[in-house]
Backbone bond lengths (Angstrom), bond angles and torsions (degrees), N, CA, C in turn:
res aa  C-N    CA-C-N  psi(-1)  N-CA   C-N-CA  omega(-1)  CA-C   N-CA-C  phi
1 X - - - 1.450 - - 1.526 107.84 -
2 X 1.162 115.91 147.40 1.389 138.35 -164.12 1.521 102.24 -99.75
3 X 1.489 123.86 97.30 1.458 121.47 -163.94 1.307 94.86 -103.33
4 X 1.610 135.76 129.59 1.805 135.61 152.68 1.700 102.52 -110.01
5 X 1.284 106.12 149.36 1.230 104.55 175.99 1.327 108.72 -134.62
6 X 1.500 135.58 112.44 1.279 122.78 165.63 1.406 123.56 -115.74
7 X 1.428 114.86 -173.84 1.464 120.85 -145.24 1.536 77.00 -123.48
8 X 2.003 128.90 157.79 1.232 109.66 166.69 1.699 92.31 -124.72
9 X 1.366 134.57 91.42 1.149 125.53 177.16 1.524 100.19 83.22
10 X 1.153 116.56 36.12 1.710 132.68 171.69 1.530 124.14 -173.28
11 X 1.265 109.58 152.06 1.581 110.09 -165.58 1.843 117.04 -88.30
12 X 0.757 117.83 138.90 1.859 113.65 -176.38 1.073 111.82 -81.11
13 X 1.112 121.46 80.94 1.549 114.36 141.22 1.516 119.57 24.62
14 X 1.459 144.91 138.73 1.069 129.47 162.04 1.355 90.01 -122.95
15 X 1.270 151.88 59.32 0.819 149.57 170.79 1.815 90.93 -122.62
16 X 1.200 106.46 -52.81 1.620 140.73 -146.17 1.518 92.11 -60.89
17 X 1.448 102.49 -66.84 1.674 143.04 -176.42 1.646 102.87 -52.34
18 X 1.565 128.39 -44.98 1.371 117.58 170.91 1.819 117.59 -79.92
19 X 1.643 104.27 -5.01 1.423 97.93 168.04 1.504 122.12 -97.79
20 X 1.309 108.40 -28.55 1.438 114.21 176.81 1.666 97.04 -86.72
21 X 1.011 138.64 33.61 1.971 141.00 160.72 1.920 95.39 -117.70
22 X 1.189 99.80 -35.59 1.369 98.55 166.63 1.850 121.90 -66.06
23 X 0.976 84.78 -46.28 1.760 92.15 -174.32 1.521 104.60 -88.48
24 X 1.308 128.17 -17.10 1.259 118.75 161.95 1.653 120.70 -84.05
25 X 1.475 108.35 -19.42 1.081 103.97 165.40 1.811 137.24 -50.98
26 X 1.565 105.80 -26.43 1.392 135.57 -159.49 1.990 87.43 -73.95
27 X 1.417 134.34 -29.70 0.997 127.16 -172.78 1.379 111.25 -88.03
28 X 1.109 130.21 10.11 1.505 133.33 -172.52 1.659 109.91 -80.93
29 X 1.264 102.40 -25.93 1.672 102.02 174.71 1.662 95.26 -84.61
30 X 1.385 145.85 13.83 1.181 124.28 151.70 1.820 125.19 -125.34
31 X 1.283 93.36 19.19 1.919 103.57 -172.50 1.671 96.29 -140.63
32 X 1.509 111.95 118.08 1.164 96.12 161.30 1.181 149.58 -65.49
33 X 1.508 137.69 -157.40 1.120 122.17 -140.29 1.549 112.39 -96.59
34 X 1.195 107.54 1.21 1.509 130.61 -147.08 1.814 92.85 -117.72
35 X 1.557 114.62 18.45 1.748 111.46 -153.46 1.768 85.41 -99.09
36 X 1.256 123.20 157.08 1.206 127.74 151.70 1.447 122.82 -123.41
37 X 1.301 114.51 143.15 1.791 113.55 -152.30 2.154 82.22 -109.31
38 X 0.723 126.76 157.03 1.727 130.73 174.42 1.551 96.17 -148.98
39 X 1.159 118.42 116.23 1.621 127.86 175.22 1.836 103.92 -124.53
40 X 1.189 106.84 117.66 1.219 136.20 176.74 1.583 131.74 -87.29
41 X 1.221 117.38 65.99 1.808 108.51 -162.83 1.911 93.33 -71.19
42 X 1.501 82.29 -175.89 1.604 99.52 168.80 1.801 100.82 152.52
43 X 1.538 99.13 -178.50 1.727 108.08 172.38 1.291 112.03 -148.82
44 X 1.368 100.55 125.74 1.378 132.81 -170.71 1.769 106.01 -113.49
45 X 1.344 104.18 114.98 1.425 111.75 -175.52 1.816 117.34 38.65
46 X 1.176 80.41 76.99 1.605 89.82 -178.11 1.619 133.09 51.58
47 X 1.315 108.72 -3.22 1.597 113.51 171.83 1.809 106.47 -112.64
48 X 1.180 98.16 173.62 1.420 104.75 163.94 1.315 138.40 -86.26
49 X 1.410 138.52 134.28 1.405 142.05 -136.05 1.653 98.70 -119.81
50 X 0.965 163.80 100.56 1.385 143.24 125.46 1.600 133.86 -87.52
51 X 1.245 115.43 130.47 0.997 134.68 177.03 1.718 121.46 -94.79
52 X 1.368 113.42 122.65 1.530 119.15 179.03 1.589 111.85 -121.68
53 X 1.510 122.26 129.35 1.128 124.12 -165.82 1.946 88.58 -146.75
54 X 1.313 88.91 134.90 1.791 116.45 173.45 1.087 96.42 -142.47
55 X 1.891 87.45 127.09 1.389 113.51 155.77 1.594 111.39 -114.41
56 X 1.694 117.90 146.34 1.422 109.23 -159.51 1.774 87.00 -172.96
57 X 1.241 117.14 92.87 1.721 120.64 160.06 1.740 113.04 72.15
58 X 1.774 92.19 27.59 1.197 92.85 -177.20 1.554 146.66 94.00
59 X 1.647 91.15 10.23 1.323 127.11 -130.22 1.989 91.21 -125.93
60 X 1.024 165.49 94.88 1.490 147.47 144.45 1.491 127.55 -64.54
61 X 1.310 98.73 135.58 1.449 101.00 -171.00 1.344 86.74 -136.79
62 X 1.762 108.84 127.92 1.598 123.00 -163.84 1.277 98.48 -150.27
63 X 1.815 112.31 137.16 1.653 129.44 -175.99 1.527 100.45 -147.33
64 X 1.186 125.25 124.54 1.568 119.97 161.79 1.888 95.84 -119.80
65 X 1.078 89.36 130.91 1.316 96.71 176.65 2.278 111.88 -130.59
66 X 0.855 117.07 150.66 1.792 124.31 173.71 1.810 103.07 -131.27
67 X 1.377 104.15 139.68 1.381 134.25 -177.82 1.296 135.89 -138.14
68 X 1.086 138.21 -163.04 2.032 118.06 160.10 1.470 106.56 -91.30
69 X 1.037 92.10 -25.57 1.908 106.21 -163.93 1.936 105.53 -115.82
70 X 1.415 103.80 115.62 1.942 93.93 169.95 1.467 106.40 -58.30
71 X 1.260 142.52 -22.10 1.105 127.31 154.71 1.761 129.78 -36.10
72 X 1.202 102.06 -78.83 1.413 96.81 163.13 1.399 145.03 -72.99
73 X 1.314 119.69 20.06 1.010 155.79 -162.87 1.798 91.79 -109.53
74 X 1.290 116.68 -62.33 1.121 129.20 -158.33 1.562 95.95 -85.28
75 X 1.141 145.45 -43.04 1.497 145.02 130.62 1.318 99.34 -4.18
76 X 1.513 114.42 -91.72 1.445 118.00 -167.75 1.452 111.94 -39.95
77 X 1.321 134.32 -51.36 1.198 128.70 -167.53 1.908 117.98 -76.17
78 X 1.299 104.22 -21.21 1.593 122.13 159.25 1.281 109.95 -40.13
79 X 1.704 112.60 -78.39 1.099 142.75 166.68 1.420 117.37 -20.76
80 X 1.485 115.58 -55.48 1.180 115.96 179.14 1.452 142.51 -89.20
81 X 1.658 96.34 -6.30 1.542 121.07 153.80 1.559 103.14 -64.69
82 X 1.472 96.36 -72.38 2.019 94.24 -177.28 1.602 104.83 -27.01
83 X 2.070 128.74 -72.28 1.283 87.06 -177.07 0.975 134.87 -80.23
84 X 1.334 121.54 17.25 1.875 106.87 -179.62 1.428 93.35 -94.91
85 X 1.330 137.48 10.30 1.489 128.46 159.10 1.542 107.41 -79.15
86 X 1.414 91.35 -64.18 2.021 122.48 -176.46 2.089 89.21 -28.92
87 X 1.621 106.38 -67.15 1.608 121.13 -162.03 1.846 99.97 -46.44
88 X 1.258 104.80 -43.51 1.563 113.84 -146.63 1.123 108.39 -110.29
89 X 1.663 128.89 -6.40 1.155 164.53 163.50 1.972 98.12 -4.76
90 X 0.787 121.42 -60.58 1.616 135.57 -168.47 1.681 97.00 -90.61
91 X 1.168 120.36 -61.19 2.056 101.42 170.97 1.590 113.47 -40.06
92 X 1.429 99.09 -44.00 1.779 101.12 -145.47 1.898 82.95 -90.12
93 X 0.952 135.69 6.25 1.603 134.30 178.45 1.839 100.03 -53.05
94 X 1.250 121.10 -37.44 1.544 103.98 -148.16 1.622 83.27 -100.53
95 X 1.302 131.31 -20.12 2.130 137.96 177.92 1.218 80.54 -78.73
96 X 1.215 163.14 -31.43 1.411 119.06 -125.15 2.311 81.74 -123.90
97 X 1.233 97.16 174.62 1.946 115.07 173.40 1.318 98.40 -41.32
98 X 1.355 144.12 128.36 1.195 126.98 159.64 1.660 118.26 -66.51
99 X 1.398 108.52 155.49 1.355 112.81 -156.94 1.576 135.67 65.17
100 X 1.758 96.55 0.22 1.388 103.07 -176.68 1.953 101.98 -63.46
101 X 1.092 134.08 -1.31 1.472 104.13 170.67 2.087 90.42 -139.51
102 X 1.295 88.25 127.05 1.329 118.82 -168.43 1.164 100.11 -80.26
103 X 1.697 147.79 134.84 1.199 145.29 144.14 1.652 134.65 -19.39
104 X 1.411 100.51 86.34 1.747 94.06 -175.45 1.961 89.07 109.25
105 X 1.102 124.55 -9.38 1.614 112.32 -169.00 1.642 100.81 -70.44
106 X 1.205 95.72 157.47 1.599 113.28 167.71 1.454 124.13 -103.56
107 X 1.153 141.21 137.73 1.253 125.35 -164.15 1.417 100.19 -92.37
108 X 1.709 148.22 125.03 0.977 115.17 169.11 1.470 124.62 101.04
109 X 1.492 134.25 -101.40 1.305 160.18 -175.21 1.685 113.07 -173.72
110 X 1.438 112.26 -47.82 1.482 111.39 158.31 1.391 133.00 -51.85
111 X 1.060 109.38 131.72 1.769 120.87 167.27 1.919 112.40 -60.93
112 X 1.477 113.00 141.76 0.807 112.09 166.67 1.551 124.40 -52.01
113 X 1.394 111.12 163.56 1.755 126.89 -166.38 1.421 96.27 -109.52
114 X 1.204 127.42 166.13 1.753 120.29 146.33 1.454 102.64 -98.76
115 X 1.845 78.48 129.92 1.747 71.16 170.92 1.907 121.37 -65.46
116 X 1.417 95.60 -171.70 1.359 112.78 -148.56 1.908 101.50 -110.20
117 X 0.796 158.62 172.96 1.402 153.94 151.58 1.766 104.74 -110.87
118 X 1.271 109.85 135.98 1.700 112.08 -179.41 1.097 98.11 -78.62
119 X 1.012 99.75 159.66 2.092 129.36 -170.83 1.375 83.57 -131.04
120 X 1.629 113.25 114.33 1.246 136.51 165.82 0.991 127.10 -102.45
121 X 1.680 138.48 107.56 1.032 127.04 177.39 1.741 106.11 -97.41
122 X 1.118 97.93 159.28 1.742 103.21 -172.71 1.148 101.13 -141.76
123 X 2.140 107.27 119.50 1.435 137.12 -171.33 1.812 95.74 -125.49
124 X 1.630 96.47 128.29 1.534 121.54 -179.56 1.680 95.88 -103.75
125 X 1.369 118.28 135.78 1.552 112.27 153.47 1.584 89.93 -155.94
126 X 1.577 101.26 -168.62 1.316 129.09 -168.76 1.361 115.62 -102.29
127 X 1.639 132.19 113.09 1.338 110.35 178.46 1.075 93.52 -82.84
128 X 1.905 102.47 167.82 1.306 123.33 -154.93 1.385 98.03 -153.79
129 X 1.669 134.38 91.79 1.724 118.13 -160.61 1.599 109.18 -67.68
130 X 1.123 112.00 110.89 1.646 113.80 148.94 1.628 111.93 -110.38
131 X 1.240 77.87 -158.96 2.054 94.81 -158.75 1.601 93.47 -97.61
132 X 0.819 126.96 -173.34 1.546 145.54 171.12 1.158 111.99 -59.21
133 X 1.685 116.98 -64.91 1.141 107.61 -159.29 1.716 106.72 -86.81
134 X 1.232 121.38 -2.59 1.768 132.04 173.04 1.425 95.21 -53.32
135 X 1.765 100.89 -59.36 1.707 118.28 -169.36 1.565 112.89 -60.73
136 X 1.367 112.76 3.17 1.559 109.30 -164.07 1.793 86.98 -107.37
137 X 1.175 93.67 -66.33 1.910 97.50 170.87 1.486 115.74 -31.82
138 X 1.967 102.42 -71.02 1.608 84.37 173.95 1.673 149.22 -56.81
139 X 1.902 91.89 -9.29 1.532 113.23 151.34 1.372 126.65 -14.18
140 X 1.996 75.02 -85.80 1.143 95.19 -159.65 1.743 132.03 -95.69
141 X 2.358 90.70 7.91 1.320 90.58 164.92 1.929 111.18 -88.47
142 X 1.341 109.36 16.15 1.428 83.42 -173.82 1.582 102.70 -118.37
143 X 1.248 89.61 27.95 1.732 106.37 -167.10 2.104 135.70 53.70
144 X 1.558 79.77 10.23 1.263 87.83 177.67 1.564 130.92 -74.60
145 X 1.613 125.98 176.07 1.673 106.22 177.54 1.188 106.31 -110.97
146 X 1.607 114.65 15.94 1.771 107.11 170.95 1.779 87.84 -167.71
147 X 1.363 82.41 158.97 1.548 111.21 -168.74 1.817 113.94 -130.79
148 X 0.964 116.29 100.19 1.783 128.39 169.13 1.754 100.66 -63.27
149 X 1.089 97.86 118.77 1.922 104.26 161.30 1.389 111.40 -149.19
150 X 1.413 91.49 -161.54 1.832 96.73 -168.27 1.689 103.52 -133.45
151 X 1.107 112.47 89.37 1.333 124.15 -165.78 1.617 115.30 -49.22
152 X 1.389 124.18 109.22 1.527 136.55 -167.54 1.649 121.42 -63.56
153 X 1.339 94.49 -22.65 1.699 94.68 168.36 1.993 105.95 -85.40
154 X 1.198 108.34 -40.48 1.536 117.95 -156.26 1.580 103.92 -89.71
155 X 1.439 112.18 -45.99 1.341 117.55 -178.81 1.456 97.10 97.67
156 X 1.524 131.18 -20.03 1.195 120.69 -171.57 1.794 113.19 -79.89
157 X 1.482 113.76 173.62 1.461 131.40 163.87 1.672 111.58 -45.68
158 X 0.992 138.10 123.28 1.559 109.37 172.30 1.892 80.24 -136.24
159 X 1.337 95.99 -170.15 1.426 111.99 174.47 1.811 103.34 -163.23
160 X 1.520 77.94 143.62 1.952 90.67 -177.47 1.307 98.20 -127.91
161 X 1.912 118.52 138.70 1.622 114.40 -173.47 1.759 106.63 -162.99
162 X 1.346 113.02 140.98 0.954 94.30 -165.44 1.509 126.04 -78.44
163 X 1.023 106.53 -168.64 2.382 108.60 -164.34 1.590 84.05 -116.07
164 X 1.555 98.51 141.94 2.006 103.35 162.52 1.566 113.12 -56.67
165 X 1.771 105.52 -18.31 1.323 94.67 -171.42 1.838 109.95 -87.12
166 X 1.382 107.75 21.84 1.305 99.76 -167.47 1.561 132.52 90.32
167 X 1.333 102.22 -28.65 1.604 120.40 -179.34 1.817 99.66 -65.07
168 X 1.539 116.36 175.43 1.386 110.65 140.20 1.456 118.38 -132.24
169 X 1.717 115.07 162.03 1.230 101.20 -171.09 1.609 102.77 -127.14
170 X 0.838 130.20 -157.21 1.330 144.21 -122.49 1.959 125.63 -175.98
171 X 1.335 105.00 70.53 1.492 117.62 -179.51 1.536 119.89 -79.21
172 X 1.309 119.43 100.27 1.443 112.08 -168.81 1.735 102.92 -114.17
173 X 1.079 119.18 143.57 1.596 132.50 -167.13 1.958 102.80 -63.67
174 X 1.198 118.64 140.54 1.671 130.01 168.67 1.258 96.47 -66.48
């Protein structure tokens, strides 16, 4: 696995940086070899911020987590990859290392979950091209945290939704 680590308006630790290469190392028996791990520190309103992002067969696996300590911060966001593997464990079987989950294995320290089956609801409407910021309004009059449209300059699909940080962002098609 392909580990980067950056600082966002703060310096990395090399103390920090040889434990989280350690603890990211522990996922290599489930992402092949070709995976890249991107860990993001920083501080956001007075605590510490880390960000964990895996890429692996096409596949993203994303945690932002804040704490007192980037240590536990960086725990937390471990943690929360393990269950979105542990949860999804049987989808992500054919993306993930083969043999990465062993008969009877534990992910981690936790016991396996059963997985879950999705409950799909299925909504038909009409695109209608507006601009961004139309698509941000009609957002946020229907109280939702993301919005599907048909972008009026491009003609393409885009989607606008909101950020935990309050911001909104902006997904536009390759």
């Amino acid at each position: 696995m392909i580990i980067t680590i950056t600082g966002r308006q703060t310096e990395v630790p090399s103390d920090f940086a040889k434990t989280a290469e350690k603890k990211l190392n522990k996922f290599d028996k489930f992402f092949r070899e070709d995976a890249s791990a991107t860990l993001k520190i920083g501080r956001k309103r007075g605590r510490e911020t880390v960000e964990l992002t895996i890429l692996s067969g096409g596949t993203l696996f994303r945690s932002e987590k804040q704490d007192d300590t980037m240590l536990n911060a960086f725990d937390s966001t471990i943690e929360a990859i393990e269950g979105q593997i542990r949860k999804n464990k049987t989808r992500l079987s054919k993306r993930l290392k083969e043999g990465a989950f062993a008969k009877n294995e534990k992910v981690g320290d936790v016991a396996e979950t059963e997985e879950q089956e999705f409950k799909i609801r299925t909504k038909t409407f009409k695109f209608k091209p507006m601009s961004t910021e139309e698509a941000i309004l009609q957002m946020n009059l229907l109280g939702h945290n993301f919005f599907v449209f048909e972008n009026d300059e491009s003609g393409k699909v885009n989607v606008v939704y909101l950020r935990n940080d309050g911001d909104y962002g902006h997904i536009i098609p390759d």
